[in-house]
N, CA, C and O of each residue as an XYZ file, in Angstrom:
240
protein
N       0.821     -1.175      0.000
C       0.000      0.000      0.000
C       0.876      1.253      0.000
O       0.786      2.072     -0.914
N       1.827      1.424      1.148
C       2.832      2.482      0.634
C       3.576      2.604     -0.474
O       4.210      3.659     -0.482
N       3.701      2.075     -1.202
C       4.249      1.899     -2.585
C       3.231      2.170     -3.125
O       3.386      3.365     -3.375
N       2.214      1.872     -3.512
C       0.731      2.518     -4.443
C       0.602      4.014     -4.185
O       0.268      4.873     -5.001
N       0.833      4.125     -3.275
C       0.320      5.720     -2.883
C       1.857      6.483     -2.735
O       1.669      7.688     -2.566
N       2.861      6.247     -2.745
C       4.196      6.862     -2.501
C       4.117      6.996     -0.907
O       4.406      8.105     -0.458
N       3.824      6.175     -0.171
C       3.922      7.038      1.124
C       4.893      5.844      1.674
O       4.958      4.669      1.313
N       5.816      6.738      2.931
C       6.871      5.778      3.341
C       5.967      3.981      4.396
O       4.860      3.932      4.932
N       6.557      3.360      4.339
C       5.845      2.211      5.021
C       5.774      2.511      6.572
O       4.859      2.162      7.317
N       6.866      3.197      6.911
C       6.745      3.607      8.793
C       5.390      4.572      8.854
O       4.386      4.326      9.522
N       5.600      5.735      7.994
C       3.726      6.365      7.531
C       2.769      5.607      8.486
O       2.314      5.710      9.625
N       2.694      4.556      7.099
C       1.284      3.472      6.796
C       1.218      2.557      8.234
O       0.082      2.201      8.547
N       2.189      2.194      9.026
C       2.539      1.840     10.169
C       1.679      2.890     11.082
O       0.561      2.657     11.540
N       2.242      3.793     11.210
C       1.708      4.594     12.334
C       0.545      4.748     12.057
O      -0.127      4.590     13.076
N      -0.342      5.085     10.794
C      -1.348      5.411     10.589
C      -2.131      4.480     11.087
O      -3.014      4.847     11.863
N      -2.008      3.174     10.788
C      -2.037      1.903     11.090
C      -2.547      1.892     12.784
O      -3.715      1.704     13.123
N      -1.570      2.099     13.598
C      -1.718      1.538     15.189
C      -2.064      3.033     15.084
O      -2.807      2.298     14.434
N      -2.260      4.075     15.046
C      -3.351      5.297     15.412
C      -4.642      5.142     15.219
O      -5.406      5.636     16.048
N      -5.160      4.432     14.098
C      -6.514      3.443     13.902
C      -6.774      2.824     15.027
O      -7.805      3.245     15.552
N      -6.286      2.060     15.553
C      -5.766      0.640     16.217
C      -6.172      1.010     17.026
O      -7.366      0.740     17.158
N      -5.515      1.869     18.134
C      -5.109      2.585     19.331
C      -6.758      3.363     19.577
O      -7.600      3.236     20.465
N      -6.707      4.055     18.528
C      -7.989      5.677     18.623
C      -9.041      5.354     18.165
O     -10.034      5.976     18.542
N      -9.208      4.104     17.045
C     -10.231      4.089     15.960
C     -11.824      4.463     16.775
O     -12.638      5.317     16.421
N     -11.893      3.753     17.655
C     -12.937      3.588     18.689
C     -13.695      5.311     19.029
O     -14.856      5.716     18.955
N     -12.460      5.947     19.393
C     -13.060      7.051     19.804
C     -13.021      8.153     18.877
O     -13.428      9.248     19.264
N     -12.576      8.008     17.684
C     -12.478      8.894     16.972
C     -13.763      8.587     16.360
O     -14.459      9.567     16.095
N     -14.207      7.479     16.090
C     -15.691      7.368     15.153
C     -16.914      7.461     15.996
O     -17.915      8.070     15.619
N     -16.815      6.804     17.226
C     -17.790      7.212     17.846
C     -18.177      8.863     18.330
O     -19.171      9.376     18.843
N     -17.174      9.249     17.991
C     -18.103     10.964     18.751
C     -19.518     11.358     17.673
O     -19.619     11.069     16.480
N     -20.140     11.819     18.210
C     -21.184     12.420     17.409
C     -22.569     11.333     17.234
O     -23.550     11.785     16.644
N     -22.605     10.118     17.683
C     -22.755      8.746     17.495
C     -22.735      8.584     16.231
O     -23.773      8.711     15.581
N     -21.255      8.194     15.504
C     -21.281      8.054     13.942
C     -21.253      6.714     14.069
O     -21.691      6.069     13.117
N     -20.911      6.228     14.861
C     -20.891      4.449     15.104
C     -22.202      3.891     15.154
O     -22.564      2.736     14.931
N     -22.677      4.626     15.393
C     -24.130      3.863     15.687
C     -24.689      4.674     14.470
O     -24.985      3.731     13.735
N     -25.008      5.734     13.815
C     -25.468      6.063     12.619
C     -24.695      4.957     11.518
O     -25.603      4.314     10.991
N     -23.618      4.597     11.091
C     -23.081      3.759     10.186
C     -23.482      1.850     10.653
O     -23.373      0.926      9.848
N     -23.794      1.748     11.666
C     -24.364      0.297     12.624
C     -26.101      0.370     11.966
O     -26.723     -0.585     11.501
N     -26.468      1.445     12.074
C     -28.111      1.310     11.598
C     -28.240      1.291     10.357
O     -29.211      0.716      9.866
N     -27.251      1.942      9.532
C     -27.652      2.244      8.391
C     -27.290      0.477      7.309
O     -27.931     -0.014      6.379
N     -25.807     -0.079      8.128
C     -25.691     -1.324      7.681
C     -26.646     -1.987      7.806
O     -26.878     -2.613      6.772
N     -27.655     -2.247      8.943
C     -28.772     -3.228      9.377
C     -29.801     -2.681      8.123
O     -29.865     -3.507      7.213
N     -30.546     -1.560      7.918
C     -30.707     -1.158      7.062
C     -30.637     -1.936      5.716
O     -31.528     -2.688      5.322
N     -29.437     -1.662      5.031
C     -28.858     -2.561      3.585
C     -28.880     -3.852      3.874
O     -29.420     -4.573      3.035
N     -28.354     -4.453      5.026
C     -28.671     -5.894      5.650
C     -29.487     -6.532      4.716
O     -29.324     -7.399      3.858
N     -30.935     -5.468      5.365
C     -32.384     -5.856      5.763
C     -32.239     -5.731      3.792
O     -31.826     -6.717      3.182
N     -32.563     -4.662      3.157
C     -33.094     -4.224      1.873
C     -32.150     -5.433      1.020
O     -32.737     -5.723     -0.023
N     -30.886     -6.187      1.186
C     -30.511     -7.377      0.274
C     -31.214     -8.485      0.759
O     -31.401     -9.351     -0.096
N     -31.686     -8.732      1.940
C     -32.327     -9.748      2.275
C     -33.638     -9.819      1.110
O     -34.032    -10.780      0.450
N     -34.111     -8.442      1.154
C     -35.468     -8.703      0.537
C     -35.246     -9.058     -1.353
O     -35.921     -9.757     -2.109
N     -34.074     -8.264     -1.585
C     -34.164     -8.525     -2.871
C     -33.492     -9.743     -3.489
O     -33.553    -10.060     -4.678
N     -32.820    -10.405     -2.488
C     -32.899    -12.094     -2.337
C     -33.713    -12.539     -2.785
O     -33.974    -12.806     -3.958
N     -34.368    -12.709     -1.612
C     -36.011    -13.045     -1.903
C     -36.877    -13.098     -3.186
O     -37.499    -14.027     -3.702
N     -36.698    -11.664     -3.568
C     -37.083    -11.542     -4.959
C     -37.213    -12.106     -5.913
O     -38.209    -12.449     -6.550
N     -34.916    -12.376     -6.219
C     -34.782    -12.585     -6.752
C     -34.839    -14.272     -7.019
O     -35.157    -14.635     -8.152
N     -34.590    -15.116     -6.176
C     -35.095    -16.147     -6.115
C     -36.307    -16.359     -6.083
O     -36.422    -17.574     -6.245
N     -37.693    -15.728     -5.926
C     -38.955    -15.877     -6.667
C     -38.984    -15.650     -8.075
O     -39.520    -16.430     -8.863
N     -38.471    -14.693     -8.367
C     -38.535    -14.250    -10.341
C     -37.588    -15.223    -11.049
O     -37.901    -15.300    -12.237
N     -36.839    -15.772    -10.824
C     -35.782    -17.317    -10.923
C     -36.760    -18.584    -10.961
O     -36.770    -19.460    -11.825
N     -37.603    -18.483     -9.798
C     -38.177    -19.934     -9.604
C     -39.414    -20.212    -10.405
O     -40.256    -21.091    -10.220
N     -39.346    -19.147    -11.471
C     -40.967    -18.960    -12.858
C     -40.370    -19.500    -13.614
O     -40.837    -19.713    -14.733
């Protein structure tokens, strides 16, 4: 990945365990964790249905 992007690998390292370390509290402020948690259940839910679908319009 540091080679794709030119960036040094110690970079991509730190960037790396600053994720690691912070990820938690950096996404949760604002409740973005739980806005991006609902919105997955959400799409979850809406492929489940077009599953469904699509294996009814298949099974004609």
């Amino acid at each position: 990945m540091a080679k794709a992007y030119q960036v040094h690998p110690n970079t991509v390292n730190n960037w790396k365990q600053t994720l690691l370390d912070k990820g938690p509290e950096i996404f949760n402020q604002n409740g973005t964790v739980a806005e991006y948690q609902q919105r997955i259940a959400g799409l979850e839910q809406l492929l489940g249905k077009k599953e469904v679908e699509f294996a009814l319009l298949n099974s004609k």
